[in-house]
N, C-alpha and C positions, 0 to 999 in steps of 0.2 A: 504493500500500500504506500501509498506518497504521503511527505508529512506535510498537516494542514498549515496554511501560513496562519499568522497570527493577525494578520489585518489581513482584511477584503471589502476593500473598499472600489475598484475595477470591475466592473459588475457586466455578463451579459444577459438580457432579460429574453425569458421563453415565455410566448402569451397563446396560447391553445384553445381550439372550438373540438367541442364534440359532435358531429355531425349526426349523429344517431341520437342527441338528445334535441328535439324539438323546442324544447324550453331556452338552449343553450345557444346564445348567440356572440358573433365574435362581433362586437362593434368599437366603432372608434373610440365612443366614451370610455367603455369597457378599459381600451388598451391604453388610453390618457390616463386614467386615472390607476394603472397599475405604474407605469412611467412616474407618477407623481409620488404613488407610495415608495419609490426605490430613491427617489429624490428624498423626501422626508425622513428617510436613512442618512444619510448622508454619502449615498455610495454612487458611482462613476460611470453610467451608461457605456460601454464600451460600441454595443448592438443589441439587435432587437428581431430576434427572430418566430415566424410567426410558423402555427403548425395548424392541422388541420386530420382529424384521425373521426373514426365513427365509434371506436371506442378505446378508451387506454391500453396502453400496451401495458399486459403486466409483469414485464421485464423494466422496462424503463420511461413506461409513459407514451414517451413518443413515438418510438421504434426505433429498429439502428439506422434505416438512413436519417435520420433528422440528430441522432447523436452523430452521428460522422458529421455534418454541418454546424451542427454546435462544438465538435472539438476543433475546427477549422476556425470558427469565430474565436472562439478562445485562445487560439498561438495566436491567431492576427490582432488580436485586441490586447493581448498579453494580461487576458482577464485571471483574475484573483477566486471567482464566482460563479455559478450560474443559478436563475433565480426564477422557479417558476410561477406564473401567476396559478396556480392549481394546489392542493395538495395532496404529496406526495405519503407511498405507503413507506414503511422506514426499508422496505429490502428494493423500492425501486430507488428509493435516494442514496443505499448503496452501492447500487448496482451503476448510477451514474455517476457519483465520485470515482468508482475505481475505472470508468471507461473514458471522462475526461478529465482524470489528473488534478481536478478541482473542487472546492469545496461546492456543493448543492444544497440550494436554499427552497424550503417551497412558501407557499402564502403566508401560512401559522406560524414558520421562522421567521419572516420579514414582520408580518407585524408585532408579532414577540421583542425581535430587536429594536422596532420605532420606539414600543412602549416600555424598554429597559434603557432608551435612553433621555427618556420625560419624564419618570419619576421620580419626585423629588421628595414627597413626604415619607415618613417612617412606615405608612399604612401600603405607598404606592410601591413602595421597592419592596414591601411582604409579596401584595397580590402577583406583583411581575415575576419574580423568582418562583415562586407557587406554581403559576401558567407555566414558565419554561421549564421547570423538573419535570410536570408532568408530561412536556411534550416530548422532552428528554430523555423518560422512562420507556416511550415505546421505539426510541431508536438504539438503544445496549441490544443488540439482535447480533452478535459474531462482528461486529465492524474491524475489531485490529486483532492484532498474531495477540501480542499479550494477554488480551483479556481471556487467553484458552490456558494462559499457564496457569499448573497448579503449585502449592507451596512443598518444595522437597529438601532434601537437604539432612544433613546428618541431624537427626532429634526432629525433623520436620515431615517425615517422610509417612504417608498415609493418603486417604481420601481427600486430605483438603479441603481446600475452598476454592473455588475458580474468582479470578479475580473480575469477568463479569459478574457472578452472584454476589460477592464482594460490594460492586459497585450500586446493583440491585437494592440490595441492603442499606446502604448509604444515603441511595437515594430515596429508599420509604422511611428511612427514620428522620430524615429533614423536611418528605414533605408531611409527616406527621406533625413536626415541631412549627412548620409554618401555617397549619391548619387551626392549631390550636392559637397561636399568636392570634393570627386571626378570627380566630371565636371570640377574644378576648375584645379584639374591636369592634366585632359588630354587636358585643352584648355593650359596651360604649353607646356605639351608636343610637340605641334600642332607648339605651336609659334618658340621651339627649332627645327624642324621638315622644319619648312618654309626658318628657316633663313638658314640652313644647305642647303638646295635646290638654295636659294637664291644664296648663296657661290659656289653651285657647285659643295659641296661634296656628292660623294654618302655613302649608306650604308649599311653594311652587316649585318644580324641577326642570329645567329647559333640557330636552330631548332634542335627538335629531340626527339627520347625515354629517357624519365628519364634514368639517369646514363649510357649513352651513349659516354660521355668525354668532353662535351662540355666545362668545365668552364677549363677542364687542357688545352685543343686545346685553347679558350682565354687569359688563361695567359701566357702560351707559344708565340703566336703571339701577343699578347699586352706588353708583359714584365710585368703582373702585379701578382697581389697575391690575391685574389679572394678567397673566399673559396673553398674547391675540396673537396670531398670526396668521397669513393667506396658507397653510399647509394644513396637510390632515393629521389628524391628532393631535393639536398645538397643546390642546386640554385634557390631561391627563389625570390628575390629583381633584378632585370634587372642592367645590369651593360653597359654602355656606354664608349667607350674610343676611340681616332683618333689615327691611326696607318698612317706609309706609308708604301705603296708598293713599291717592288723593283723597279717600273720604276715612284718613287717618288711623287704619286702620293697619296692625302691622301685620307682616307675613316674612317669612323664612324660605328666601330664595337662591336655589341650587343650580350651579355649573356642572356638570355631568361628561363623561367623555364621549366623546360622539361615535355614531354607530357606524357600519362600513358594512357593503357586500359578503357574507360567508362569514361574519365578525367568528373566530375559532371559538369553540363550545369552553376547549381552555379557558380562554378570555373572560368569559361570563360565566364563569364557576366560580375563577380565583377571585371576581370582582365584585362577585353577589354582594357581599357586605358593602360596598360603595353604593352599587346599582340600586341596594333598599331603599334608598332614599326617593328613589321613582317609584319603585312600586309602594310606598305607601305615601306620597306626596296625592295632599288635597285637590291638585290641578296638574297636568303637564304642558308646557308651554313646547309645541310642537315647530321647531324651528327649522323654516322652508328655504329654500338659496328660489327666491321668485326669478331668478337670472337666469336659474340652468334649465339648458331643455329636457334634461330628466329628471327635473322633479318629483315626477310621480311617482317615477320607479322606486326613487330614492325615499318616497312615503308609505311605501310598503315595505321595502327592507326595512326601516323602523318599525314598523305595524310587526313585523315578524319577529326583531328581538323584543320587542313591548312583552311578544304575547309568551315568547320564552320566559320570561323575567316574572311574568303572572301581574304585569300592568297593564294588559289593552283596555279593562275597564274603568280606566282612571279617567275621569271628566279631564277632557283634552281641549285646548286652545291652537286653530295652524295658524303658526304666526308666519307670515309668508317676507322673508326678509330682503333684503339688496334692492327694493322698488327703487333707489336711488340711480341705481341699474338699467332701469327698463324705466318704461311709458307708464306705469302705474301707478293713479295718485293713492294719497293713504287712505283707506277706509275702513270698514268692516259687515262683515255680513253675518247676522243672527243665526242660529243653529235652526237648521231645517232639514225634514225629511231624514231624520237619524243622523246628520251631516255634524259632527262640531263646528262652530263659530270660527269664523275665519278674518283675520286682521294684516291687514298688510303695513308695513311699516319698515325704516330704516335704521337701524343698531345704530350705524354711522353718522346720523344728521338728527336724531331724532324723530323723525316724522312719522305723525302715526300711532306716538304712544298716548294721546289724549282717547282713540280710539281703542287702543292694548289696556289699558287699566279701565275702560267702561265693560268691554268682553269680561275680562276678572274678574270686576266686581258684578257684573250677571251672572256669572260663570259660579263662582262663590255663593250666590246666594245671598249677599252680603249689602244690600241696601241698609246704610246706617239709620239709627233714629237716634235722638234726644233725648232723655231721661232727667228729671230733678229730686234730689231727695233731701229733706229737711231733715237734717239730724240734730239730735240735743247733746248736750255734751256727756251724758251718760251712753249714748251709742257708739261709745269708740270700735266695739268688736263688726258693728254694722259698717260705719266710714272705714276700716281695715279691709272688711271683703269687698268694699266698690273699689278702693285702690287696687285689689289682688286684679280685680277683671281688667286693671291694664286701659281701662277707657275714660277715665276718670279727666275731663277737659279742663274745668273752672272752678274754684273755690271759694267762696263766699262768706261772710259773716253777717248774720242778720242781728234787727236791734235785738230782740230777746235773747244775745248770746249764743243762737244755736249755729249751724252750719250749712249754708246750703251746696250742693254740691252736683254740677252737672256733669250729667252722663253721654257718650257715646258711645253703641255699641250695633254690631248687627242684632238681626232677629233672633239669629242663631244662639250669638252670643248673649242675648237675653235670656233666650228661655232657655240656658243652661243656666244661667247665673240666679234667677228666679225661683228656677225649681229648685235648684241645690239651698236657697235662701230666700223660702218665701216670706222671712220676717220681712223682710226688705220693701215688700209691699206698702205695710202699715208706716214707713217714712218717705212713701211718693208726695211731690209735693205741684204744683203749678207753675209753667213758666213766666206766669205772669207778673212774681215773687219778685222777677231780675227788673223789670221796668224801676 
């Protein structure tokens, strides 16, 4: 066997149709946007070879004449790589290292490696390590001479251990140890999850196609600085932050990593504990790239891992974004015929979010009302739970000493807060108090 170089950054890219799959088409988008994902590596288009089969070859994908053309690409290019847009089984991705002399990468390694080199939290370098052992564990299959030796030697000598099982071994007691790590955060998560419920406040999750705009449409409505970039996966690490809405109402709104064609089942296992946050978030803010011509497509592959994740029945918002883009002024259009509410708007300029936060608050449920309650200064444990509800606007002191104290909340948030404390009743008071 050839030894792997330790960078491979030289890359030549294989992009394949299955001709016996009807569903299965080779289209330009298709091969842009695998081009882009090899770019968002950081690695070096050398060439771009395009194949055409009715069904995989199960030696090596493609067949031997298409590897003779790719090990021809590879001296001429003096590639490092070869990287297909498919993936592969681990005995055909050894079968093509050892016939072009280079290392082979299929779809679940490339995006494995975009997403080990964006994370930056404690939580995102668990999940990414987690995904690549496992993807790691099904390729220890016989790949080198070593892994066949066993341990001999004077006082060593017996059955042994091979040093693939060895490595087997190694590798289920780490991804044991990263599983549990990670239990540990999403029982975190759970607890931050409860008390926020507890409070009252809801929460919004922005979903969607990789590089769709999600994290600018967040830091525009959060006022924050997030990282943004024109590439796929810029957002990687989930970002949390309370915003209020124009009818002051607050909410707990999430940056999310965005979703991709074939997104690897890897991926959405190790990440579930990030992902919770969409499936039980109050609303999902379904974020559209209104500029690409395959938008739609790109709103079913979300619709697909939604439903993996056990969130497709989350009351959904399409926020239809980049209208800056196109001829589209901002609007919005009411939920109709089973359709979610659709908003079109600009991350970029703003526009349109006067429209974005009306959908919400329909969307919510969440038409605030007014509330006054007179309290006397024996009712301190009463003024403590109108503070707890968080809606507490104006405070007053009237001539008799006592307190007046107005309320904004939703309906919702009433008749939680009511029921839980229908003392509260017997100190409603009139607005006409404040004249």
């Amino acid at each position: 066997m050839f030894e792997r170089p330790e960078r491979g950054e030289r890359a030549v890219l294989v992009h394949t149709r299955l001709t016996g799959n009807r569903s299965d088409t080779l289209s330009q988008q298709d091969c842009d946007e695998f081009v882009e994902l090899v770019a968002s590596a950081g690695v070096q288009q050398t060439a771009l070879v395009l194949a055409s089969r009715e069904s995989p070859d199960p030696t090596t994908y493609v067949g031997s004449g298409k590897v003779d053309e790719l090990a021809a690409a590879v001296e001429t290019g003096d590639a490092e790589v070869v990287i297909f847009d498919r993936e592969l089984t681990p005995s055909q991705e050894r079968n093509l290292e050892r016939k072009l002399s280079c290392r082979v990468l299929d779809r679940t390694g490339l995006i494995l490696d975009i997403f080990a080199q964006r994370a930056r939290s404690h939580e995102g370098k668990l999940q990414v390590e987690l995904a690549q052992l496992q993807h790691l564990s099904t390729r220890l299959v016989r790949g080198w001479t070593h892994l066949e030796r066993q341990k001999g030697g004077i006082g060593l000598r017996g059955p042994g251990e091979k040093q693939l099982e060895t490595d087997r071994r190694l590798l289920a007691e780490r991804i044991r140890t990263l599983r549990k790590r990670l239990e540990k955060v999403s029982r975190q998560r759970d607890q931050g999850r409860q008390a926020r419920k507890k409070a009252d406040i809801s929460s919004i999750s922005l979903v969607g196609y990789t590089n769709a705009g999600k994290s600018t449409l967040f830091n525009t409505l959060a006022g924050e600085s997030v990282y943004a970039a024109d590439q796929l996966f810029a957002t990687l690490d989930p970002t949390l932050r309370k915003i209020l809405l124009p009818n002051r109402q607050p909410v707990i709104l999430a940056d999310t990593v965005g979703f991709i064609r074939d997104l690897p089942h890897d991926l959405i296992a190790a990440f579930r504990a990030t992902l919770q946050e969409t499936a039980e978030a109050d609303v999902l803010l379904h974020v559209i790239d209104a500029s690409d011509p395959k938008r739609f497509e790109y709103m079913q592959q979300v619709e697909q891992v939604l439903t993996e994740l056990g969130a497709s029945d989350r009351p959904q918002i399409q926020v239809f974004n980049k209208i800056d883009l196109t001829d589209v002024p901002p609007h919005w259009e009411p939920a109709t015929h089973g359709n979610p509410p659709r908003v079109w708007v600009s991350a970029k300029t703003a526009a349109g979010f006067a429209e974005l936060f009306q959908a919400i608050t329909v969307v919510l449920g969440d038409v605030t009302s007014k509330r006054y309650f007179e309290l006397p200064v024996i009712a301190g444990k009463a003024r403590a739970q109108l503070y707890a509800s968080g809606g507490v606007v104006k405070e007053s002191m009237l001539d008799d000493g006592s307190n007046l104290v107005e309320v904004c909340l939703t309906e919702r948030q009433w008749g939680r807060l009511l029921g839980a404390h229908p003392e509260l009743q017997a100190y409603t008071h009139s607005p006409a108090a404040l004249r």
